[in-house]
N, CA, C and O atoms as a GROMACS GRO file, in nm:
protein
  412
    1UNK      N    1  24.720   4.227  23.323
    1UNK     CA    2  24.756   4.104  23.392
    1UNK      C    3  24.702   4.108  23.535
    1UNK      O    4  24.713   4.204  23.612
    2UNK      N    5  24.635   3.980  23.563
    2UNK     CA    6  24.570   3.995  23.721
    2UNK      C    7  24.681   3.935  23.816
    2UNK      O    8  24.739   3.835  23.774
    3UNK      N    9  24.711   3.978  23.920
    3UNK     CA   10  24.810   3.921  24.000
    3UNK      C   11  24.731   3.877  24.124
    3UNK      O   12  24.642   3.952  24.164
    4UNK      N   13  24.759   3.750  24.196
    4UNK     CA   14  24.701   3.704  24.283
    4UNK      C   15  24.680   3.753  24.450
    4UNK      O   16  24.785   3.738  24.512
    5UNK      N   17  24.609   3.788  24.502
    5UNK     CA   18  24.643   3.892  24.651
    5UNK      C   19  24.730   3.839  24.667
    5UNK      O   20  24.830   3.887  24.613
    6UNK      N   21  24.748   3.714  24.747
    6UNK     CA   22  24.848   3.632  24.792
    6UNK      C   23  25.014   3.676  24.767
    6UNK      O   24  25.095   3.718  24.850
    7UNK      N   25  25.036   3.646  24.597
    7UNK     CA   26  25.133   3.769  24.610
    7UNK      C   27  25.167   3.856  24.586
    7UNK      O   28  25.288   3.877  24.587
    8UNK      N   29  25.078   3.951  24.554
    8UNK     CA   30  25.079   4.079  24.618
    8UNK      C   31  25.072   4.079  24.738
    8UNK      O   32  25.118   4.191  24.756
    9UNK      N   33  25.050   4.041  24.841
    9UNK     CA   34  25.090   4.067  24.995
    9UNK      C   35  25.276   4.037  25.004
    9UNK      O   36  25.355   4.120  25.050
   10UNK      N   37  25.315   3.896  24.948
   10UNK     CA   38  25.464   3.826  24.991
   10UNK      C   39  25.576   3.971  24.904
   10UNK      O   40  25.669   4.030  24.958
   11UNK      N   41  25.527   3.993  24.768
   11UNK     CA   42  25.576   4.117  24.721
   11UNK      C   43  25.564   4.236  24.796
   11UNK      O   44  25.670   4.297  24.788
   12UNK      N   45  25.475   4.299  24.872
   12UNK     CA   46  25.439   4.380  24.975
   12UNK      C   47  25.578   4.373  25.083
   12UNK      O   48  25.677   4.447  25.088
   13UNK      N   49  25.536   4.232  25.176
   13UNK     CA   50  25.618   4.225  25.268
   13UNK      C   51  25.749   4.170  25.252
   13UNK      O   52  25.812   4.180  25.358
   14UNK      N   53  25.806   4.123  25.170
   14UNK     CA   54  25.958   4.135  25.086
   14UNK      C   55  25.988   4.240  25.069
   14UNK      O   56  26.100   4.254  25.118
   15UNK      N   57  25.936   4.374  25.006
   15UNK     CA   58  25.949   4.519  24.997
   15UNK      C   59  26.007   4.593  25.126
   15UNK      O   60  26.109   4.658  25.144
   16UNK      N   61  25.905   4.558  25.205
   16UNK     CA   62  25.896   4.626  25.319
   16UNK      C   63  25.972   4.629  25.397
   16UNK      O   64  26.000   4.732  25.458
   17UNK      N   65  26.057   4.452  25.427
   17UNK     CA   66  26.120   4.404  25.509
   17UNK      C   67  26.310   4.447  25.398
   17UNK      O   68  26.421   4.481  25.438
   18UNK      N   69  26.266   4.428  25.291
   18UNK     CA   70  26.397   4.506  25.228
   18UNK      C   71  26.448   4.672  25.282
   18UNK      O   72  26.550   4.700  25.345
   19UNK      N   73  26.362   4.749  25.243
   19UNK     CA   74  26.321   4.876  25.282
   19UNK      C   75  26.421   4.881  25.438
   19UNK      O   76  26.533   4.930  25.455
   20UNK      N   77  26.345   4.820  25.522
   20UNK     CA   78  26.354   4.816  25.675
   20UNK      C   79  26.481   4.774  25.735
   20UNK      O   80  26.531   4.824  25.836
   21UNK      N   81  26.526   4.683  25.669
   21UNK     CA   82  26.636   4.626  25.671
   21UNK      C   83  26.786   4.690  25.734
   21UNK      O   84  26.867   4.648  25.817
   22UNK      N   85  26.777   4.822  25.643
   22UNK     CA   86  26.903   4.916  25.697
   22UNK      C   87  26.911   4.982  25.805
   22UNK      O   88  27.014   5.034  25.849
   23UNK      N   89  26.746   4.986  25.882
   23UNK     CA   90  26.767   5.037  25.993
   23UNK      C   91  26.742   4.953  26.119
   23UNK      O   92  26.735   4.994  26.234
   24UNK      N   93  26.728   4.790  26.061
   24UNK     CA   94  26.751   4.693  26.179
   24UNK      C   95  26.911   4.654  26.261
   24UNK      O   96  27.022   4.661  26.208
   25UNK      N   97  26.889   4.625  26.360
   25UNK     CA   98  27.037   4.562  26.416
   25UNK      C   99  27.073   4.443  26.310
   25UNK      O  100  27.010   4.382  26.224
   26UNK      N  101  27.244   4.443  26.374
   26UNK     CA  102  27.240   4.265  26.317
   26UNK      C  103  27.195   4.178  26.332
   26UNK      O  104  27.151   4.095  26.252
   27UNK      N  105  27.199   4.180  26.492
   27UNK     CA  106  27.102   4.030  26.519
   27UNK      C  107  26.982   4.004  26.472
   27UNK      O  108  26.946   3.887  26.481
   28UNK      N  109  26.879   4.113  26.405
   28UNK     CA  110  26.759   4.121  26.349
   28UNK      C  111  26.793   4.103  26.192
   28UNK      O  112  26.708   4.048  26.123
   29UNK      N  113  26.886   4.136  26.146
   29UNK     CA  114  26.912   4.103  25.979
   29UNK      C  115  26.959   3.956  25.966
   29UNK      O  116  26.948   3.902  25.856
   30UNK      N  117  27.014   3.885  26.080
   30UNK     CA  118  27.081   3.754  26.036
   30UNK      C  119  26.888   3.698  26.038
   30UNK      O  120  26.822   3.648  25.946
   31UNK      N  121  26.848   3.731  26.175
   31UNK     CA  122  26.715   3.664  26.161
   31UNK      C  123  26.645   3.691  26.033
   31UNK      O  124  26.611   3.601  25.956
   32UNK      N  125  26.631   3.778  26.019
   32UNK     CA  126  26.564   3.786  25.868
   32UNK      C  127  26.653   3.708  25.732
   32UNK      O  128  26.587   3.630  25.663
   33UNK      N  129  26.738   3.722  25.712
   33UNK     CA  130  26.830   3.624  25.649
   33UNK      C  131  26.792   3.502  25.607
   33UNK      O  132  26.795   3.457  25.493
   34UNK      N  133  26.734   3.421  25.764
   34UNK     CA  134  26.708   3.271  25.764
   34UNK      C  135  26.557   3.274  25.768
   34UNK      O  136  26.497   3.167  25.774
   35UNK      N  137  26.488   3.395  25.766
   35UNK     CA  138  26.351   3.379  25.723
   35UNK      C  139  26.327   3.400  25.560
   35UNK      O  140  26.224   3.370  25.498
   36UNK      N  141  26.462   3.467  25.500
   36UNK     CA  142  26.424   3.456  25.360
   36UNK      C  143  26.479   3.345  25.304
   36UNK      O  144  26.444   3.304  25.194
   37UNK      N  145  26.570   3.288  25.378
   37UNK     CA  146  26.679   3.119  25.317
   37UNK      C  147  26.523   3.022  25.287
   37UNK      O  148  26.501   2.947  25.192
   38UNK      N  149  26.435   3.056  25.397
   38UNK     CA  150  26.278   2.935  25.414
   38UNK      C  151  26.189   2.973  25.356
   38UNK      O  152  26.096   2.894  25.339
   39UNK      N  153  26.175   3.152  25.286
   39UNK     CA  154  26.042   3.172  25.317
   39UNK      C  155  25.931   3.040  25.256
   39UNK      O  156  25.843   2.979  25.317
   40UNK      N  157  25.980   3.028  25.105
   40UNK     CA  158  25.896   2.890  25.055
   40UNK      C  159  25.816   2.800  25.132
   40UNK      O  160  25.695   2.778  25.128
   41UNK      N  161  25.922   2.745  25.214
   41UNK     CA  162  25.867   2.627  25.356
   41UNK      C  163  25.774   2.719  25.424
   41UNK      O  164  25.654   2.717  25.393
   42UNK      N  165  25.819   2.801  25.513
   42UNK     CA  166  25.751   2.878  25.547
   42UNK      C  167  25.561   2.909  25.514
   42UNK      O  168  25.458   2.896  25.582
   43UNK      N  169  25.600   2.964  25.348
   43UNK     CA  170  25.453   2.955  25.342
   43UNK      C  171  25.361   2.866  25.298
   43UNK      O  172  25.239   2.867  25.315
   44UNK      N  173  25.461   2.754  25.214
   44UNK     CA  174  25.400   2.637  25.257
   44UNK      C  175  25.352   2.561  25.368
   44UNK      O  176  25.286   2.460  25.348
   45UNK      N  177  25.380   2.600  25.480
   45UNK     CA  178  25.328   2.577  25.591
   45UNK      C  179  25.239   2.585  25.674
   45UNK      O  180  25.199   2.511  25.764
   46UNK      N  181  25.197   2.735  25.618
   46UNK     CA  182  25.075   2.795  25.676
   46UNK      C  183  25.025   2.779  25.528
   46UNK      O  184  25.104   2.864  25.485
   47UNK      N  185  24.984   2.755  25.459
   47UNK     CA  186  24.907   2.784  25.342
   47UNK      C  187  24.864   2.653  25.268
   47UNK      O  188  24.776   2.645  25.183
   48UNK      N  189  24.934   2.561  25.312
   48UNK     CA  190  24.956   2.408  25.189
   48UNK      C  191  24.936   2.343  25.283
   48UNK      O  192  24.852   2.399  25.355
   49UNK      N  193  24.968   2.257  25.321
   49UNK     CA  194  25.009   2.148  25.399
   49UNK      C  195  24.884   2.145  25.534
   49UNK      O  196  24.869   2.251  25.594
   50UNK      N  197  24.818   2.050  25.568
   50UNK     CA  198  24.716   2.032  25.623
   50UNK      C  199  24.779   1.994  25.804
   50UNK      O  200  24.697   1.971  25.894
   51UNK      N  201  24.873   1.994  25.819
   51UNK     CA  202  24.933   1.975  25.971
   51UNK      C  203  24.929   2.081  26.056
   51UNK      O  204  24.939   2.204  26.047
   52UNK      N  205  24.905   1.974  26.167
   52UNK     CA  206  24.876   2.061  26.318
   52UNK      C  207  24.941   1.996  26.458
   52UNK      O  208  24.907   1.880  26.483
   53UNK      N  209  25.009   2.046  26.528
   53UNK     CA  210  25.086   2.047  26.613
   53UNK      C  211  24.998   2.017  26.754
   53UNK      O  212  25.032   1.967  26.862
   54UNK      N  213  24.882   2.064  26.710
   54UNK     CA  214  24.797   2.054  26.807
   54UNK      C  215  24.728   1.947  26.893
   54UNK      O  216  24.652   1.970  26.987
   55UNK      N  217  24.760   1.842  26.854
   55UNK     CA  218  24.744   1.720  26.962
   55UNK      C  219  24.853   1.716  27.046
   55UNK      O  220  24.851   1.690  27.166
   56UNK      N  221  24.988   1.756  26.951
   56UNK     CA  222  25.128   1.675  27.065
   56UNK      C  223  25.124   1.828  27.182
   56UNK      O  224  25.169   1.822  27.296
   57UNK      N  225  25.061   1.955  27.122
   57UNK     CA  226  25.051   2.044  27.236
   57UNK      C  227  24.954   2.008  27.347
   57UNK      O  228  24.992   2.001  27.464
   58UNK      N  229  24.832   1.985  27.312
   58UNK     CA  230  24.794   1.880  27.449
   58UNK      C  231  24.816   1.783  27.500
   58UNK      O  232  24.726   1.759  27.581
   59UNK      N  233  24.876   1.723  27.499
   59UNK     CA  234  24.947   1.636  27.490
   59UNK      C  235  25.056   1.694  27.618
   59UNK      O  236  25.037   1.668  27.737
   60UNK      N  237  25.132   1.748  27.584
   60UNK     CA  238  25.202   1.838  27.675
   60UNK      C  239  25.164   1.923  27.765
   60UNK      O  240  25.247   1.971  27.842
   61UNK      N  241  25.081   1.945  27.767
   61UNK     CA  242  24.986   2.063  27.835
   61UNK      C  243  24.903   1.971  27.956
   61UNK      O  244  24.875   2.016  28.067
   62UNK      N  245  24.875   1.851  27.915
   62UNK     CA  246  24.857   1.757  28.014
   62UNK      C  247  24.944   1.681  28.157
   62UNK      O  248  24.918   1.652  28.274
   63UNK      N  249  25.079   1.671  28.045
   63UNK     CA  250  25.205   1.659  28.129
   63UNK      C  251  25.223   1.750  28.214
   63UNK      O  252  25.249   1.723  28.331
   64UNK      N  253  25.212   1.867  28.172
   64UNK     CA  254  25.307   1.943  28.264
   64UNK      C  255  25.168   1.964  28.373
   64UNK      O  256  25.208   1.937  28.486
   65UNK      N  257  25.022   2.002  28.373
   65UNK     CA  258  24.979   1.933  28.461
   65UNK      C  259  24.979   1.845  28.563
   65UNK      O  260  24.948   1.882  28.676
   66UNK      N  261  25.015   1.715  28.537
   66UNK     CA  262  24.982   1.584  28.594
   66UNK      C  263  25.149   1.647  28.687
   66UNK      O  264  25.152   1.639  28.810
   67UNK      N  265  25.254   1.696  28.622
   67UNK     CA  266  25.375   1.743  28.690
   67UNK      C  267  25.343   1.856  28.831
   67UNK      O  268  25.412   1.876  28.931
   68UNK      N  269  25.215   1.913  28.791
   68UNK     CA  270  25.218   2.038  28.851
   68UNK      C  271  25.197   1.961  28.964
   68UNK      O  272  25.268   1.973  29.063
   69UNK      N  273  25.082   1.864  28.956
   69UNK     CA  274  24.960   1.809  29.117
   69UNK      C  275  25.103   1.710  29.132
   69UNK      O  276  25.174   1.758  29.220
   70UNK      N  277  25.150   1.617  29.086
   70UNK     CA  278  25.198   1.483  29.109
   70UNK      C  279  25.343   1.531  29.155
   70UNK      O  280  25.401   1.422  29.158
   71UNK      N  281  25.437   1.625  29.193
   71UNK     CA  282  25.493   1.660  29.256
   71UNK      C  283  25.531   1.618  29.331
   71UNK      O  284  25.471   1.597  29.436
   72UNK      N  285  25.699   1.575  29.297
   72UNK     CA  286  25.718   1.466  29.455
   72UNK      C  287  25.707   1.356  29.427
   72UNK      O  288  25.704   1.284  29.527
   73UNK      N  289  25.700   1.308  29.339
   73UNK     CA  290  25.719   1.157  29.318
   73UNK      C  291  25.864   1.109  29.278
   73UNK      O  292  25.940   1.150  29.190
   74UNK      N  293  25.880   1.006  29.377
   74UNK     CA  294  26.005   0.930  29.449
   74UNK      C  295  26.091   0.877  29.266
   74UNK      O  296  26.206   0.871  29.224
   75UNK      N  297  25.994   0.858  29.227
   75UNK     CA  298  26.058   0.724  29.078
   75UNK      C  299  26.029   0.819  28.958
   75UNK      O  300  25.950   0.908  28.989
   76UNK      N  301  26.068   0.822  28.847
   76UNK     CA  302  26.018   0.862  28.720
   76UNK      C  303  25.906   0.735  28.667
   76UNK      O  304  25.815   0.757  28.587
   77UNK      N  305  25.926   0.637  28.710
   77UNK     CA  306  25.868   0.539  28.606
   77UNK      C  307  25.707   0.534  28.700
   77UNK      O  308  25.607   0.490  28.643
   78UNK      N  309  25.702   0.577  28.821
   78UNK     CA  310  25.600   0.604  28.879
   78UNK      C  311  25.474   0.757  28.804
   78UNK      O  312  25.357   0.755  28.768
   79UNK      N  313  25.541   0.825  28.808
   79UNK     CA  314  25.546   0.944  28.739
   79UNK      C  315  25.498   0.919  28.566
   79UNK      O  316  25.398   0.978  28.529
   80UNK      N  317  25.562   0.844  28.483
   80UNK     CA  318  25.549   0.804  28.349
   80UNK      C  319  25.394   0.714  28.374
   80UNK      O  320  25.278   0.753  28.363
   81UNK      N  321  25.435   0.621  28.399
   81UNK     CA  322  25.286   0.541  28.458
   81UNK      C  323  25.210   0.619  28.467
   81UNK      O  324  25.141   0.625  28.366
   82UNK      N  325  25.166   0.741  28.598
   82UNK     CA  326  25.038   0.834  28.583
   82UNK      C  327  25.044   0.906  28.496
   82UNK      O  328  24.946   0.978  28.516
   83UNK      N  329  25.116   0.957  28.362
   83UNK     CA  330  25.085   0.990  28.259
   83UNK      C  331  25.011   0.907  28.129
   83UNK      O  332  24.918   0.948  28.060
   84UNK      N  333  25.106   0.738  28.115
   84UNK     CA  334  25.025   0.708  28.036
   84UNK      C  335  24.867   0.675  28.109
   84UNK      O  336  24.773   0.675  28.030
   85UNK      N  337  24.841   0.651  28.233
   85UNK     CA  338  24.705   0.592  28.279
   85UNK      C  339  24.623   0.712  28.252
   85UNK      O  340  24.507   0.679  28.225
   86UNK      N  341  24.639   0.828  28.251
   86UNK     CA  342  24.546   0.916  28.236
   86UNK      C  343  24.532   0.959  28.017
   86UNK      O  344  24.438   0.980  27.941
   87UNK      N  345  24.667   0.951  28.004
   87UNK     CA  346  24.631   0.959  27.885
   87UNK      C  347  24.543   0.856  27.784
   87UNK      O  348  24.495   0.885  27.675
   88UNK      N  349  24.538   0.725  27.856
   88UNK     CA  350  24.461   0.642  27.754
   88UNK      C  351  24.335   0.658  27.867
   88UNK      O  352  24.250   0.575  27.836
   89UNK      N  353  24.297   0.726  27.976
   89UNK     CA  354  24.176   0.726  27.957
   89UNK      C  355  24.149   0.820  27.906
   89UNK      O  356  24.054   0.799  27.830
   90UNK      N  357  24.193   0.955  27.903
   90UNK     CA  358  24.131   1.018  27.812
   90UNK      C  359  24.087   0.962  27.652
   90UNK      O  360  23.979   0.975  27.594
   91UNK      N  361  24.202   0.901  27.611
   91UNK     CA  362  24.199   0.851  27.484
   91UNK      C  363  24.027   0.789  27.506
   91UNK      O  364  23.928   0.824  27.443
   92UNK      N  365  24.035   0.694  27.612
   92UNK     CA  366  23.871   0.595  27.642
   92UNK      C  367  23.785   0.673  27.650
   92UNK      O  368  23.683   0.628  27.598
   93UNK      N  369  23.767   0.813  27.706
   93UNK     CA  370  23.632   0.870  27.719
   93UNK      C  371  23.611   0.951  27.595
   93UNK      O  372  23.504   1.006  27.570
   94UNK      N  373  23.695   0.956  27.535
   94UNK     CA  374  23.678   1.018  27.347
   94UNK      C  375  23.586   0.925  27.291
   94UNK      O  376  23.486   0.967  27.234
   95UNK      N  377  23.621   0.739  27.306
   95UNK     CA  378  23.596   0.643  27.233
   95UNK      C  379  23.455   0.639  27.271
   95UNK      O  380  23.361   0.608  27.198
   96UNK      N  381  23.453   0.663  27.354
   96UNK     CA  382  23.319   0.609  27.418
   96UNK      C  383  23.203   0.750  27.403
   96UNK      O  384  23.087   0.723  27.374
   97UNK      N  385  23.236   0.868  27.419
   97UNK     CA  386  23.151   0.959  27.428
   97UNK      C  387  23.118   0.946  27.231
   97UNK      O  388  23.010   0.977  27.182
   98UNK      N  389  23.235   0.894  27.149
   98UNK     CA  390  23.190   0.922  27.020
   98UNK      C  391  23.061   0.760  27.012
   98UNK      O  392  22.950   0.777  26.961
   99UNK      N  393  23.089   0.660  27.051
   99UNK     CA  394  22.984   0.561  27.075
   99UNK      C  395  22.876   0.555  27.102
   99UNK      O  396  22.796   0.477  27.050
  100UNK      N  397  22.840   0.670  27.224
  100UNK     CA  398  22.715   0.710  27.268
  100UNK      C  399  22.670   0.797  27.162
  100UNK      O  400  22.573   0.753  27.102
  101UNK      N  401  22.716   0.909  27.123
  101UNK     CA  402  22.646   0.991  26.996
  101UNK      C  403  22.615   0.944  26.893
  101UNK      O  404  22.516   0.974  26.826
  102UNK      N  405  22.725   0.840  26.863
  102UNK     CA  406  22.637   0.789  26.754
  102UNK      C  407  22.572   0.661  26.736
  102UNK      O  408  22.545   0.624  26.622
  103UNK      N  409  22.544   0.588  26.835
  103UNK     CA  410  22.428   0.515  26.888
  103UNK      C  411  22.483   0.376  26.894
  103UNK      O  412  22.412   0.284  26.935
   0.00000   0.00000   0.00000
């Protein structure tokens, strides 16, 4: 019978993390606990499922920027304003640099 790497690795590290188990703290066994309640999700997550977090992280990574320089501003809604104005131009120089490339 051929068994798939894949799990042979999750059989591996189920083993391992069983094994290990007796000589973790508690606070490290409850965590492991709720990593075996998910693992499924879990590796459906990294393995299945085509999502990426990675826009709303720039996204944020911009904010806290525009927070770092813009410092000191009196209003939030002043503050919100220079976030969305910079975010839709960025959004505009995406639109436009993909316009120019492709003619």
């Amino acid at each position: 019978m051929i068994k798939s790497p894949q799990l042979n690795k999750e059989v591996f590290l189920m083993n391992y993390y069983t094994k290990k188990l007796l000589t973790l703290t508690e606070w490290f066994r409850k965590k492991f606990d709720i990593l075996k309640t998910y693992q499924n999700s879990i590796y459906q997550a990294f393995t299945i499922l085509p999502y990426s977090n990675g826009i709303t992280e720039a996204i944020n990574n911009h904010i806290k920027v525009i927070k770092r320089i813009a410092y000191g501003y009196r209003r939030f809604s002043y503050f919100r304003l220079r976030i969305l104005i910079i975010q839709h131009h960025s959004q505009w120089q995406k639109k436009n640099v993909k316009k120019v490339v492709n003619g």
